[in-house]
PyMOL commands that place a pseudoatom at each C-alpha (Angstrom):
pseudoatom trace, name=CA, resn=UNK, resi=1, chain=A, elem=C, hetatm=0, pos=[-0.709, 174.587, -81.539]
pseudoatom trace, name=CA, resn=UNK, resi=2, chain=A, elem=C, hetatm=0, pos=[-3.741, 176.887, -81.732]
pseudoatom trace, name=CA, resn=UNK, resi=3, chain=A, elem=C, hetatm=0, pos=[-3.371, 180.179, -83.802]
pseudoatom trace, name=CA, resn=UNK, resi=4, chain=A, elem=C, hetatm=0, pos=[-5.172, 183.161, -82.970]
pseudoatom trace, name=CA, resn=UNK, resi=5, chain=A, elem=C, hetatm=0, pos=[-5.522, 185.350, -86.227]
pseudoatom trace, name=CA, resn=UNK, resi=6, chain=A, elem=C, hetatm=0, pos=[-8.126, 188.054, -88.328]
pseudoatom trace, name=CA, resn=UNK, resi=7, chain=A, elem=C, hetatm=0, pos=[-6.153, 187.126, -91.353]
pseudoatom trace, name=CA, resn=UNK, resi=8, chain=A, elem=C, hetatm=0, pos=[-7.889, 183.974, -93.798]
pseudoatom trace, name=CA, resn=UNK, resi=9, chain=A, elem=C, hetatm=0, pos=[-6.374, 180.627, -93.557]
pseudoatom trace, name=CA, resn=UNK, resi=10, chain=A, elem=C, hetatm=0, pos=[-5.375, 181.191, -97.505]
pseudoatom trace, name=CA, resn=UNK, resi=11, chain=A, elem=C, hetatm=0, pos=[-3.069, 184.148, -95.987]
pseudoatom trace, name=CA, resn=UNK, resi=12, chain=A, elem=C, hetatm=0, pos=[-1.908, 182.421, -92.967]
pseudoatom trace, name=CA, resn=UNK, resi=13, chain=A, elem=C, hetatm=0, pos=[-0.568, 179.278, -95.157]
pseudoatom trace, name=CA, resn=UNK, resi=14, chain=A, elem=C, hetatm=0, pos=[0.177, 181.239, -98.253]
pseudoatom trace, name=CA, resn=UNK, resi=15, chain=A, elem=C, hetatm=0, pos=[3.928, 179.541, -99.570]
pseudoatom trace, name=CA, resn=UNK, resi=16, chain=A, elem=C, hetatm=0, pos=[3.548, 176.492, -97.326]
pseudoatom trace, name=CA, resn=UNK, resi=17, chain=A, elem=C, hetatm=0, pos=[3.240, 174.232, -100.583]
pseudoatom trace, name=CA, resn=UNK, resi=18, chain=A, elem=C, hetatm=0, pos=[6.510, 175.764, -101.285]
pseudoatom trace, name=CA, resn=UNK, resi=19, chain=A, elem=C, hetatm=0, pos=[9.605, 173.367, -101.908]
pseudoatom trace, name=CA, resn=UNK, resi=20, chain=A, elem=C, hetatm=0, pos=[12.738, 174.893, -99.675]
pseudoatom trace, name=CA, resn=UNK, resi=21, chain=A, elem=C, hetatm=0, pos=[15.886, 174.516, -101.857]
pseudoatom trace, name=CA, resn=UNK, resi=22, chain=A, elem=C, hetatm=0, pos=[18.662, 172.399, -100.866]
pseudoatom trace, name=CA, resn=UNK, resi=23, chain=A, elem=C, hetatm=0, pos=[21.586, 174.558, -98.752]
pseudoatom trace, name=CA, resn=UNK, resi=24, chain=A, elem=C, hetatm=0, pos=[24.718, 173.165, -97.726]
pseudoatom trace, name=CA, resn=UNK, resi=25, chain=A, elem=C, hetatm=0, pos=[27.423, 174.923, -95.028]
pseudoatom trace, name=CA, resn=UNK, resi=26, chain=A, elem=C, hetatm=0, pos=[30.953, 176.433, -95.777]
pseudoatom trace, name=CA, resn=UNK, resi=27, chain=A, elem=C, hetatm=0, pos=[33.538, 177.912, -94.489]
pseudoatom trace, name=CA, resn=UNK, resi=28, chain=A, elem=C, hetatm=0, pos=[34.672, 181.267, -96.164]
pseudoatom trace, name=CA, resn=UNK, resi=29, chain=A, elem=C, hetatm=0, pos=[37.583, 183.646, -94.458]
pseudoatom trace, name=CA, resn=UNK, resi=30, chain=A, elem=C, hetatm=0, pos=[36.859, 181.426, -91.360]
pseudoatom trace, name=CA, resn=UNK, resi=31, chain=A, elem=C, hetatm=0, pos=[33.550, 182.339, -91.294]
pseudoatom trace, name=CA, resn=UNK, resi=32, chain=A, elem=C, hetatm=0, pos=[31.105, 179.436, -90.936]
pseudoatom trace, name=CA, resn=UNK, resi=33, chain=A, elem=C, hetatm=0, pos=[27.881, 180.005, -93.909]
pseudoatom trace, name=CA, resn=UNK, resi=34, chain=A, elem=C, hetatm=0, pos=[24.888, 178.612, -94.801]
pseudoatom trace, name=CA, resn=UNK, resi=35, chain=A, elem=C, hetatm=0, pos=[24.434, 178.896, -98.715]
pseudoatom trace, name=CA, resn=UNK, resi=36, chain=A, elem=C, hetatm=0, pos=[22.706, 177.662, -101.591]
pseudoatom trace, name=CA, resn=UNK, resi=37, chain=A, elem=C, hetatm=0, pos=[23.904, 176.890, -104.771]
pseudoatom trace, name=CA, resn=UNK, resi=38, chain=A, elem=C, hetatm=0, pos=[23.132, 178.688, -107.439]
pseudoatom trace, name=CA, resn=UNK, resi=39, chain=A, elem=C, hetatm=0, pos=[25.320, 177.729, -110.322]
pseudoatom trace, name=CA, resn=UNK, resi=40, chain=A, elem=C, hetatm=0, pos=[28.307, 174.749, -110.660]
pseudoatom trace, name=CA, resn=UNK, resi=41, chain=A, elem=C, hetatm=0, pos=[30.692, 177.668, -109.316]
pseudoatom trace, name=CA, resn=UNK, resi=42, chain=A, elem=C, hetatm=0, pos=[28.245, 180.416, -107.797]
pseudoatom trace, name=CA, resn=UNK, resi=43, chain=A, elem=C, hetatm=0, pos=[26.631, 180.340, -103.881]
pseudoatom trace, name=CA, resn=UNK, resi=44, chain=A, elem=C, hetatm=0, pos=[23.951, 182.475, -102.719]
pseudoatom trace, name=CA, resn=UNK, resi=45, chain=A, elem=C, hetatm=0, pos=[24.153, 183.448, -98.499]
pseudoatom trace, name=CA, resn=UNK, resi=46, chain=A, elem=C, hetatm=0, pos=[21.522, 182.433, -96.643]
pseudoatom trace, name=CA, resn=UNK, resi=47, chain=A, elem=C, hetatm=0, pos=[22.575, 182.635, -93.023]
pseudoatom trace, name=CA, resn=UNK, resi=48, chain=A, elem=C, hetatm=0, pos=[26.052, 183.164, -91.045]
pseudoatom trace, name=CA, resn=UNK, resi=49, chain=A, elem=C, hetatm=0, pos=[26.466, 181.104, -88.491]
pseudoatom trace, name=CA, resn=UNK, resi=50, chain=A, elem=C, hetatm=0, pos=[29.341, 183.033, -86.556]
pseudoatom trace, name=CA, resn=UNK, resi=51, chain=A, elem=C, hetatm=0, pos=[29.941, 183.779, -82.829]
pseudoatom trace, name=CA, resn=UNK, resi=52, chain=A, elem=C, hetatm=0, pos=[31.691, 187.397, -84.052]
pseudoatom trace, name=CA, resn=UNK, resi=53, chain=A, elem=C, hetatm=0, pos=[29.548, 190.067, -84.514]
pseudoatom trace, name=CA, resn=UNK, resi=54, chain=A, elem=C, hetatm=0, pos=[32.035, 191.538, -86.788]
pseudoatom trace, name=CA, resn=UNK, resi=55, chain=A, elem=C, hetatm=0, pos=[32.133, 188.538, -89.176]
pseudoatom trace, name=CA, resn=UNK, resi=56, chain=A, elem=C, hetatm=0, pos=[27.484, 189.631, -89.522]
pseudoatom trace, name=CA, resn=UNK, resi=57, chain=A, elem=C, hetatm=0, pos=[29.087, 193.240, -90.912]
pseudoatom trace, name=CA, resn=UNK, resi=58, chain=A, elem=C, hetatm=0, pos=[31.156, 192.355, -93.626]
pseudoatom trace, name=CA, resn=UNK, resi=59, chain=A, elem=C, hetatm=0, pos=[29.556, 193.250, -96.616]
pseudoatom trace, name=CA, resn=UNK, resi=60, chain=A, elem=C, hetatm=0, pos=[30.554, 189.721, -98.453]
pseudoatom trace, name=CA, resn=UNK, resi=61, chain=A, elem=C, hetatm=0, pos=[28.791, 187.223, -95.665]
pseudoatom trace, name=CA, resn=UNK, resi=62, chain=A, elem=C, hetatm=0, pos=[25.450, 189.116, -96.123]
pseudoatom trace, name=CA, resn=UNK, resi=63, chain=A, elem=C, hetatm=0, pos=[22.712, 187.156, -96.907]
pseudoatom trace, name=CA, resn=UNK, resi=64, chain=A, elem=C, hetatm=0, pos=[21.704, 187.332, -100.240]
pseudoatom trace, name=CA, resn=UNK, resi=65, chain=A, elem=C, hetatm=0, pos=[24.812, 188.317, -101.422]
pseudoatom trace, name=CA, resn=UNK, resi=66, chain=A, elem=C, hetatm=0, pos=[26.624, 185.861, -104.214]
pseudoatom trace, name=CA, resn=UNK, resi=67, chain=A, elem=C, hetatm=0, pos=[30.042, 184.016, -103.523]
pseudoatom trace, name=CA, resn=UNK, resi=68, chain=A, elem=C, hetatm=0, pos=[32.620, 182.456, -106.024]
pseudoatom trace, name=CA, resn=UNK, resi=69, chain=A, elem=C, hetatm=0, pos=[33.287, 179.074, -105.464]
pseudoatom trace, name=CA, resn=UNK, resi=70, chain=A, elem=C, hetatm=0, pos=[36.354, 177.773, -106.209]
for i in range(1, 70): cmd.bond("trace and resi %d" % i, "trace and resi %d" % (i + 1))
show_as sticks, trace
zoom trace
């Protein structure tokens, strides 16, 4: 793959060292999720991986946004 940039290499592969944390998926309200744990009880959204445009709306499945685990 050839890249074509202005910016500096430093910019370009600034975060690749980065470690990506662990996520696992669940299913919330019958809404498939992609989350990452956070705490023994406490999940953070990363993605929704849903068919239903409605289920990307609901204020709860946004990413970012912190879930109880039972």
């Amino acid at each position: 793959m050839i890249l074509y940039t202005v910016l500096p290499l430093e910019d370009v592969y600034d975060g690749l060292e980065e470690e990506i944390p662990p996520t696992t998926h669940v299913v919330r309200n019958g809404v498939l999720m992609e989350v990452e744990m956070c705490g023994d009880f406490e999940a953070k959204v990363v993605r929704v991986i849903s068919s239903n445009p409605n289920d990307y709306l609901a204020a709860d499945n946004q990413p970012g946004s912190i879930l109880r685990m039972p």
